[in-house]
N, C-alpha and C positions, 0 to 999 in steps of 0.2 A: 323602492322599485329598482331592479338591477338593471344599469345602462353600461354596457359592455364599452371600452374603448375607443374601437375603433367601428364605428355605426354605418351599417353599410346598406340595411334594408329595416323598414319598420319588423321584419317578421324579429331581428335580433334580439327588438326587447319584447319577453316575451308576455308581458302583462299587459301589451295594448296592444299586441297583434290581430286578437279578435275584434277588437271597438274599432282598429283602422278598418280590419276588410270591410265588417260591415258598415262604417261612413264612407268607402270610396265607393264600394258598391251602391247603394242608397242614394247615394249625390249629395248627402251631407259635407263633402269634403271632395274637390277635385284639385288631381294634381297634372302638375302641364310647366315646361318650362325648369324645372328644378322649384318649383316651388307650392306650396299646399294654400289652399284657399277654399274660402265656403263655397257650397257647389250649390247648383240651383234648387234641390229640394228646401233647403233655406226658408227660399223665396215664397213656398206653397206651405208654410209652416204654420198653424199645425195639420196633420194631414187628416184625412176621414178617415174612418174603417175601414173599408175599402181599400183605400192608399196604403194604411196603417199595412194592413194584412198582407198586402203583395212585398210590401217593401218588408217585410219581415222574414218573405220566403226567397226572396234576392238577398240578403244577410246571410238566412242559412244557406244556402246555397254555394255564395262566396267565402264563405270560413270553412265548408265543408272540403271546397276546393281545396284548400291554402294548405287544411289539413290533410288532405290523400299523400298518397304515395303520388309525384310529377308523372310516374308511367302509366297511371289510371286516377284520375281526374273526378270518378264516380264514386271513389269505392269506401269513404265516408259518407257520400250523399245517399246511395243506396244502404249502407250499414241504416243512417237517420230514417231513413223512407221508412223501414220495415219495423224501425222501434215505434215511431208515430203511427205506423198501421198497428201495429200492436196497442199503445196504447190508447188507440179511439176506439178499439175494436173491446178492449176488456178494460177501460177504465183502470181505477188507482191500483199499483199491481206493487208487491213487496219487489224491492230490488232485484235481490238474491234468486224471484223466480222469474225473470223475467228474459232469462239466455234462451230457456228451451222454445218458446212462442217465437223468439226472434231470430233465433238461427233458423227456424221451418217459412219463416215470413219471407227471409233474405233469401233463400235456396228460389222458394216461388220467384225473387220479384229477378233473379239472376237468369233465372230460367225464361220469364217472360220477353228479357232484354237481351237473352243469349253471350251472358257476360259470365267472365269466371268468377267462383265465388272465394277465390283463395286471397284476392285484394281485399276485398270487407270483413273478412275472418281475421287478418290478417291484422286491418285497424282496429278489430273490436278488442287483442288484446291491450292498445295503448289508452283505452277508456277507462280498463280496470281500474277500480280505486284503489289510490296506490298503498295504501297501510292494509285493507282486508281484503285485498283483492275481490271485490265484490266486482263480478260482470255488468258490464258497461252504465257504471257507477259516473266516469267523467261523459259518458255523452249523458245523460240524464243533464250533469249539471251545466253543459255548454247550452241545452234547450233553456233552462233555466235562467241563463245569463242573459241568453237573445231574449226571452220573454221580459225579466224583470228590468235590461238598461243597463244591467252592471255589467259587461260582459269583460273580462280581462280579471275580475276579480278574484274568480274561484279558480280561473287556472293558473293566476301568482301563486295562491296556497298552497296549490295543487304541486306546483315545481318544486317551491319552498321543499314542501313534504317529502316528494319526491327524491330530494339529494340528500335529505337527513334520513331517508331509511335506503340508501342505495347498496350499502355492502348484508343484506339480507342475510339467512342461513338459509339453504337447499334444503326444500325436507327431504326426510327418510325416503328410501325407496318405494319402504311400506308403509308410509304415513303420507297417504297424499289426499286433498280432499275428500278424496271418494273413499277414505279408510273405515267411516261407520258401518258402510255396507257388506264390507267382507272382514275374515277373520284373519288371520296370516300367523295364525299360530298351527302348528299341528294337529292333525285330525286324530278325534281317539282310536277310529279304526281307518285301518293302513286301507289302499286301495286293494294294493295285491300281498296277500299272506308273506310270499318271497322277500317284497319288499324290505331294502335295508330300514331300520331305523331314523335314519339322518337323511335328507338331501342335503350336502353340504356345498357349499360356494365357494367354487376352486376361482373365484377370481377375485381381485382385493376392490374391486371398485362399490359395493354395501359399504365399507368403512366409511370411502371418501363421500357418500351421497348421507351418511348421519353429522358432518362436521364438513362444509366446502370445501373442497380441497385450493391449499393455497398457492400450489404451486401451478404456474401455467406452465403449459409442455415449452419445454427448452430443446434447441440444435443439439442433437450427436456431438460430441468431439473424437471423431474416428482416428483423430490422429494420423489423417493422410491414407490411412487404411481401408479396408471393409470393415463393418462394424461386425461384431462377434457373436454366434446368435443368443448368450448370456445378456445380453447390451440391447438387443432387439424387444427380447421378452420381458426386460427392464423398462424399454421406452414404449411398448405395450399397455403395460401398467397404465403408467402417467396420461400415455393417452386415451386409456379407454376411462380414466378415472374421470380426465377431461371432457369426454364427449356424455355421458351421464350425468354430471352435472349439468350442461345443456340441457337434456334432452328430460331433467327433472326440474328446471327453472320455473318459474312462474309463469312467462311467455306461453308454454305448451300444456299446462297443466288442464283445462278443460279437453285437451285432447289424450291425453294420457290417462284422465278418469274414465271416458267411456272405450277407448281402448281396455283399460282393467275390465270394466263392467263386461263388454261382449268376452271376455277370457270366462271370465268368474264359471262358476256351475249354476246351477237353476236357483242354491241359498243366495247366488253370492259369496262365494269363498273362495279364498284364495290361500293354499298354505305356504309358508316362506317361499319354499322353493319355486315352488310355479308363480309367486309373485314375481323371484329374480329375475326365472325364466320370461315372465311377461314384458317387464321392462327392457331386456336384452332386447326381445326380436320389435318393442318399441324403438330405442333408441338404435338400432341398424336398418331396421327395416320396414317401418309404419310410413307410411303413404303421407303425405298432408296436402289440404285440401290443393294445393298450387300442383301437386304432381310433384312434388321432390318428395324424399326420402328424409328423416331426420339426420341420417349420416351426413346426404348430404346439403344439408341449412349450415349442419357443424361445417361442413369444409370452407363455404362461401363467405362464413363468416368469422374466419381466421386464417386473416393472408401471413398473419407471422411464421406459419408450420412449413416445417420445410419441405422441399422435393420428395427425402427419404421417409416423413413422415407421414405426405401426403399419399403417397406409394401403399404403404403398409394401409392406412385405413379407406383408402379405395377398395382393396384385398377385401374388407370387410362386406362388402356390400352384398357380396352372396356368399353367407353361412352355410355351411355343411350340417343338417340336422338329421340325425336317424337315432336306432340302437343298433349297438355295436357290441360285438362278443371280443371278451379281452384276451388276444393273443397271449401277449406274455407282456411283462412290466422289465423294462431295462432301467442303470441307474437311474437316467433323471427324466426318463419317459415312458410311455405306454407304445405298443402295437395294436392298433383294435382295427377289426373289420366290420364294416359299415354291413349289416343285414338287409338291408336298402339298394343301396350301390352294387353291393358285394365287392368295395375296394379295399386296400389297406390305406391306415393312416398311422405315422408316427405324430403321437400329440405330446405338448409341454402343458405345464400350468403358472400361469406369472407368480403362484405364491407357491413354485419351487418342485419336488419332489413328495415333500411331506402330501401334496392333494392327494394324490393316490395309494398312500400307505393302505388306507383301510377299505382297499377294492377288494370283491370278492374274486378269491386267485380260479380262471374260470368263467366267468359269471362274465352279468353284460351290464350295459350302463345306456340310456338316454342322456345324450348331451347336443353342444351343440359346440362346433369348431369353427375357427377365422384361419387366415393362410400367414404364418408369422413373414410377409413379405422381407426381403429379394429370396428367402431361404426354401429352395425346392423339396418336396414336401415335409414340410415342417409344420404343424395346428397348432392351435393354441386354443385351447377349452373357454369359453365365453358364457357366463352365466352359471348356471346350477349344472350340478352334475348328480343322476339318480343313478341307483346302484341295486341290481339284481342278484341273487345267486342264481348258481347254476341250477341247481334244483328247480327252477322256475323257469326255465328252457320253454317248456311249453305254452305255459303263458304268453312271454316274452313273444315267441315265434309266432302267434294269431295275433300279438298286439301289431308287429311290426308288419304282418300281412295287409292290416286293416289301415296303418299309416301309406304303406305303400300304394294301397287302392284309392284312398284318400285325396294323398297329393302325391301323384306319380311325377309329381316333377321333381321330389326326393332322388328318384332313381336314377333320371336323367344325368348323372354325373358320369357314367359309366356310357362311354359312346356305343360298344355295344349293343347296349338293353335299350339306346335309342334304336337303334336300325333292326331288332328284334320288334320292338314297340310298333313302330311304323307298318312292319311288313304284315304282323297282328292284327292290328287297327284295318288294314286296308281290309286283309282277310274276312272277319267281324261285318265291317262293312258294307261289302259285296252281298253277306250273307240276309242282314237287314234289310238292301235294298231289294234282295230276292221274295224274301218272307214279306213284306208289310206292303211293296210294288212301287217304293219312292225313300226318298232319306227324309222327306220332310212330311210331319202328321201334324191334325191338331182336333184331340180328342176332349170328352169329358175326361175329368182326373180317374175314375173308378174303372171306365174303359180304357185308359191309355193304361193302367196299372195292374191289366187281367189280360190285356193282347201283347204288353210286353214281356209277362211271367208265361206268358204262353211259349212265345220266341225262346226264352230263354229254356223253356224245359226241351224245346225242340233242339236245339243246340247242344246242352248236354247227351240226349240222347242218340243224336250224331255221333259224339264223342264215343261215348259210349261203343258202339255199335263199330266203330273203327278200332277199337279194342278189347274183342271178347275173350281173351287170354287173363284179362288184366283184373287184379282184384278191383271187386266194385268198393266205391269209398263209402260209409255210411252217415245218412243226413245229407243228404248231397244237395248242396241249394238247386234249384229250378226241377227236382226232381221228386224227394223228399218232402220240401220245402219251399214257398215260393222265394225267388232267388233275389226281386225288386219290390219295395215298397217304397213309395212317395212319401216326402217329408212335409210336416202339414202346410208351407205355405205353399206348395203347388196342389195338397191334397183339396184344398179348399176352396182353388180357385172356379170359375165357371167353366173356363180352356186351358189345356196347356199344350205349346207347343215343343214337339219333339224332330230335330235337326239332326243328322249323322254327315258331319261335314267330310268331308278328306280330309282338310287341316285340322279343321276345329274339334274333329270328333262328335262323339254325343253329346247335345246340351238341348237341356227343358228350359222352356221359357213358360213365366206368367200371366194368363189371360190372354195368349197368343193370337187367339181368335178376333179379341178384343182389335190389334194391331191391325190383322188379317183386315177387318170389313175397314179399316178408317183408311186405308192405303185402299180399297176397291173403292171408297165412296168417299172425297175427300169433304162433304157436305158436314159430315159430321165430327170435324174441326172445331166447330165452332160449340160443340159441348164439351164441358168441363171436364167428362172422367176420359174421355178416348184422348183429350188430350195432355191429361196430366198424363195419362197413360204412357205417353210417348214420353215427356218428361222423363217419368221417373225410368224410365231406359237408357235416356240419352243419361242420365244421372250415375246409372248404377256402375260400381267400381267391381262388377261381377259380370257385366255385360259386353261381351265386345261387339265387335262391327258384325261378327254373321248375321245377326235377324235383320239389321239395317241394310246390308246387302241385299240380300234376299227379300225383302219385300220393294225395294226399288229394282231387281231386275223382273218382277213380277206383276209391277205396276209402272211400267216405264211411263206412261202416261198421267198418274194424275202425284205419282211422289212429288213433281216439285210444288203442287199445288198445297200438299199437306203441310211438308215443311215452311212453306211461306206463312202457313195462316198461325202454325206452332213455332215457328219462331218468329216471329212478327217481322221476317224479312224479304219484301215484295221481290228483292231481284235474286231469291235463292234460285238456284237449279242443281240439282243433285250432280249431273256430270262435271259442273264447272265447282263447286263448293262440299259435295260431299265426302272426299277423304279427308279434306284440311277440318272440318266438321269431326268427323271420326278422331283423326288426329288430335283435335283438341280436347276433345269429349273423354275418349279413352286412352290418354296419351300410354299407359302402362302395358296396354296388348301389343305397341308396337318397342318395348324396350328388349325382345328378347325374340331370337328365334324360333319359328313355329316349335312345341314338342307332340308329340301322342298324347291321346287321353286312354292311353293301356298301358299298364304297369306290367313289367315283364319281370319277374322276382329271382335272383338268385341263386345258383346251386345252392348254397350252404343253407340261408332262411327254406328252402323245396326241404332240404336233407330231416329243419328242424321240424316245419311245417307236418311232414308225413309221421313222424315218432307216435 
C-alpha cells in the first residue's frame, strides 16, 4: 500500500479512501477530536436488510461525493444513478455496450433535476478502464467493491495500472475507435470529374498524431524583438501539433467517434482528407457537453503557454472556411479569394512553400484558414487542402452557392454582405408577413411544404415582373421547380412550426403544435411525450431561445406553471429565472452577435454562378 510522506487526509492513500468514506459515513468509524474511533453502528452490529440496504446507499452516496469534481457534488452520484437504472432496467449487459443506454439514462435524469450534464460526462471518462479503455469499466467495479466489502481494492490495482501505462501513444487521426465503421482510404470514383487526384495535408500535425509528439510547446526567444513571421508559422507547427494530440487523447475519444460518425456519408466513410478535415474543425471547433470549445479545454489546461502563444490560438477559434479561386502564387505564399466572403486572403502553409507547388495555376481549392496572429492579414492553411481546376469553374460555383445558403454565416466575414444581408432579410420578411398574415405558422408538414412553395413561386414571379427586359433564367426554382422541400425529420412530424423572426430569421420547429397546446393547457405536464418534448428543446444545441420566447409571451399566464412541473422547480417564474435558464440552456446563441439568415453572394461567385 503506497502511504505518501507527508499524510494530511485519509483521501492521500489511495487504497483506503473508499473503505474510509464509507465507515465515516455508515458510523462504523467516527471521528471527533483528532482522533478515530468506532462509531455507534458498531453497537447495532450486525445490521438487518433493511439497515444493511440503506447504509449501503449512504456508502455510495459518500464515495460518490469524495469522488465528483468539489464544484458539483452530484455528478458521480447522478453518473451511478443512471448506470443502476440501466442496469435494473436490462439486466447483465456486456461492458463495452453499456455507454449508449447510460449516456440517454443520464441526459433524462439531468434533465429531470435541471442539472448540466457536462460534470457526469465529464466523470465518466475517469471510470474508463484504464489498459482498454472500456466505458465506465471502473464505476462498474467501485459498485462491485461497495457490494462485495473490498472496497479500496480494485482501485489500488486500478492506480498500480494506471501509472505503469501513463506515457500511452495517441492514435492515428485515422485510427480512432470508431475506424471499422468508415474507410479513410480513397474512393475509386472521385466526387467531382475536376477533382485533383490528392487531397493533400498542408499541415504537419497527421505526422505528430501517428507517433505523440514529444515535444511540449516552448517560449519564443524573440531576442527582445518581434518575432518574424518565419518564427510564428514555426511555432504554429508545435502548437497545433500540441493541441491535436489533446484533442485525439483518450479523454475525448468517445466524443470524437460520433463526431466522425455524424460527418461520415450514409456507408460511413470517410476519405483521408475529410477525415483531417473532420478532426481539424473537432479539435478548433466541436462544442462539449460543458459549453466550451476543445480549443478551449486546450488553453485552460496549459498555464505554461505563453501570452504570445496564447494570442495566436485564441486567433484560432473562428476558422475561415470557404472555396476560393487562386489569384496567383507568390514565392512563399498564395493570394486567394474567398467565393464566399468575396475577400482576399494571403495564406502560408507550416510545411513551407512546397504545399502549394501542385495547385492548379487558375483553379480553386476548398480549405480552411487560422489568422497567423500578431501578423495582419496573414492565414495559415489548417487541415486538408482540396484542389480544383479551372475547368470545373461551374461546378465549383453551384457548390459554393449551396455552402453559402447552407451556413451564411460563411459570408458574414465581409461587413458589407452583412448589412446587405440584413436589409434582405427584413425585405423577405415584410413580404412573408404580407403573404401568409403573421411571422409565426404551425401547419401539417405536407401543407406547410405546398403554401411555402407557393410563396416562393409568388416571389419569383415578382421578380420576374420587375424585369421584363431581363433574360428569363431556365429551371428557375419556385417557378419551374418547387423551390422548398422538408427534410424528413420535419417531413414526418405531426406539426411543424414556422417563425420569420427579425433577428432570428426563418426557422421550423418540430412538433411545434405539440409545444403550442402544453403552454395553452399546462395540465398536460404531467404526460410524458409533451414533456420530454419540452426537454428535448431545452436540450437541442440547434435550438435557440425564439420558440421559448414566444410561447411565454403568448402564454404569460400559465408558462410559469409548465416550467415548474418540467423542471421540477416550484419557485420557477419565467420573468425572474427565464434568460439565466436560456443562458444556461443555450449558452452558444449567446457567444456571438445576432447575423441574417440570407446569404448575400458576391460579384465574382454572381459572375461564376451566371456562365
Amino acid at each position: 500500500m503506497d502511504v505518501p510522506p507527508r499524510l494530511r487526509t485519509m483521501a492521500d492513500i489511495r487504497a483506503l479512501h473508499r473503505p474510509w468514506c464509507l465507515a465515516v459515513a455508515t458510523g462504523l468509524l467516527q471521528v471527533g477530536g483528532g482522533w478515530v474511533s468506532g462509531g455507534p453502528a458498531l453497537e447495532r452490529w450486525p445490521p438487518g436488510d433493511a439497515d444493511l440496504l440503506a447504509a449501503w446507499l449512504t456508502a455510495l452516496r459518500a464515495v460518490c461525493a469524495a469522488e465528483s469534481d468539489p464544484q458539483d457534488e452530484d455528478s458521480v452520484r447522478l453518473l451511478a444513478m443512471a448506470l443502476l437504472a440501466v442496469l435494473r432496467k436490462d439486466g447483465d449487459h456486456r461492458t463495452g455496450g453499456l455507454w449508449g443506454p447510460v449516456h440517454a439514462a443520464l441526459h433524462d435524469l439531468c434533465d429531470r433535476y435541471d442539472k448540466s450534464s457536462w460534470e457526469p460526462l465529464h466523470a465518466a471518462d475517469r471510470y474508463d478502464g484504464p489498459e482498454t479503455r472500456t466505458p465506465l469499466a471502473g464505476l462498474l467495479a467501485l459498485l462491485a467493491e461497495l457490494t462485495s466489502g473490498h472496497a479500496g481494492s480494485t482501485r489500488s490495482r486500478w492506480s498500480r495500472r494506471s501509472r505503469a501505462t501513463g506515457a500511452r501513444t495517441t492514435r492515428s487521426a485515422w485510427r480512432t475507435k470508431a475506424t471499422p465503421r468508415w474507410s479513410t482510404c480513397a474512393r475509386t470514383t472521385p466526387k467531382n470529374p475536376s477533382h485533383s487526384t490528392w487531397p493533400r495535408s498542408t499541415a504537419s500535425w497527421p505526422r505528430s498524431a501517428r507517433r505523440r509528439s514529444e515535444m511540449a510547446p516552448r517560449a519564443m526567444n524573440h531576442g527582445g524583438g518581434e518575432p518574424s513571421l518565419a518564427s510564428l508559422i514555426e511555432r504554429s507547427a508545435e502548437l497545433k501539433r500540441a493541441l491535436v494530440d489533446f484533442a485525439l487523447s483518450p479523454r475525448f475519444e468517445r466524443h470524437l467517434e460520433q463526431f466522425m460518425l455524424e460527418a461520415a456519408d450514409p456507408y460511413q466513410e470517410l476519405s483521408e482528407g475529410e477525415a483531417i478535415g473532420v478532426i481539424d474543425r473537432f479539435a478548433l471547433q466541436h462544442r462539449l457537453p460543458n459549453g466550451k470549445t476543445m480549443l478551449d479545454q486546450f488553453l485552460a489546461g496549459r498555464p505554461d503557454l505563453t501570452a504570445a502563444d496564447r494570442e495566436m490560438l485564441r486567433g484560432w477559434r473562428d476558422p475561415v472556411e470557404g472555396i476560393f479561386e487562386i489569384r496567383r502564387k507568390d514565392r512563399d505564399s498564395l493570394v486567394l479569394l474567398n467565393l464566399l466572403d468575396d475577400l482576399e486572403y494571403r495564406v502560408y502553409s507550416n510545411m513551407g512553400p512546397a504545399a502549394f507547388r501542385r495547385l492548379p495555376k487558375g483553379g480553386f481549392v476548398h480549405v480552411r484558414l487560422v489568422p497567423i496572429c500578431p501578423v495582419p492579414g496573414a492565414w495559415l492553411v489548417s487541415g486538408s487542402m482540396s484542389a480544383y481546376r479551372k475547368s470545373g469553374a461551374a461546378q465549383i460555383a453551384q457548390a459554393a452557392l449551396a455552402l453559402a445558403t447552407k451556413q451564411p454565416e460563411l459570408v458574414y466575414r465581409n461587413p458589407e454582405k452583412i448589412e446587405q444581408a440584413w436589409t434582405q432579410m427584413r425585405e423577405d420578411r415584410a413580404a412573408f408577413v404580407e403573404f401568409f398574415g403573421g411571422d409565426e405558422l404551425v401547419l401539417p408538414p405536407a401543407e406547410a411544404e405546398e403554401r411555402l412553395n407557393a410563396y416562393y413561386r409568388h416571389r419569383q414571379e415578382a421578380a420576374l415582373a420587375r424585369q421584363p427586359a431581363a433574360r428569363r433564367p431556365r429551371n428557375l426554382p419556385g417557378v419551374d421547380a418547387p423551390a422548398f422541400e422538408l427534410p424528413p425529420e420535419l417531413a414526418d412530424a405531426g406539426t411543424i412550426g414556422i417563425i420569420y423572426d427579425e433577428t432570428d430569421g426563418l426557422n421550423f420547429y418540430n412538433e411545434y403544435g405539440m409545444l403550442r397546446a402544453l403552454f395553452a393547457d399546462p395540465v398536460l405536464a404531467a404526460g410524458k411525450q409533451y414533456a420530454d418534448m419540452l426537454r428535448g428543446y431545452l436540450r437541442s444545441e440547434t435550438i435557440g431561445p425564439l420558440p421559448f420566447r414566444r410561447l411565454a409571451a403568448a402564454h404569460p399566464d400559465t408558462v410559469d406553471a409548465v416550467f415548474r412541473k418540467v423542471l421540477r422547480k416550484p419557485g420557477f417564474t419565467w420573468a425572474e429565472h427565464g434568460e439565466a435558464l436560456m443562458r444556461r440552456r443555450k449558452p452558444w446563441y449567446y457567444e456571438h452577435e445576432p447575423r441574417p439568415g440570407i446569404s448575400v453572394i458576391g460579384a465574382r461567385l454572381s459572375e461564376l454562378v451566371r456562365r
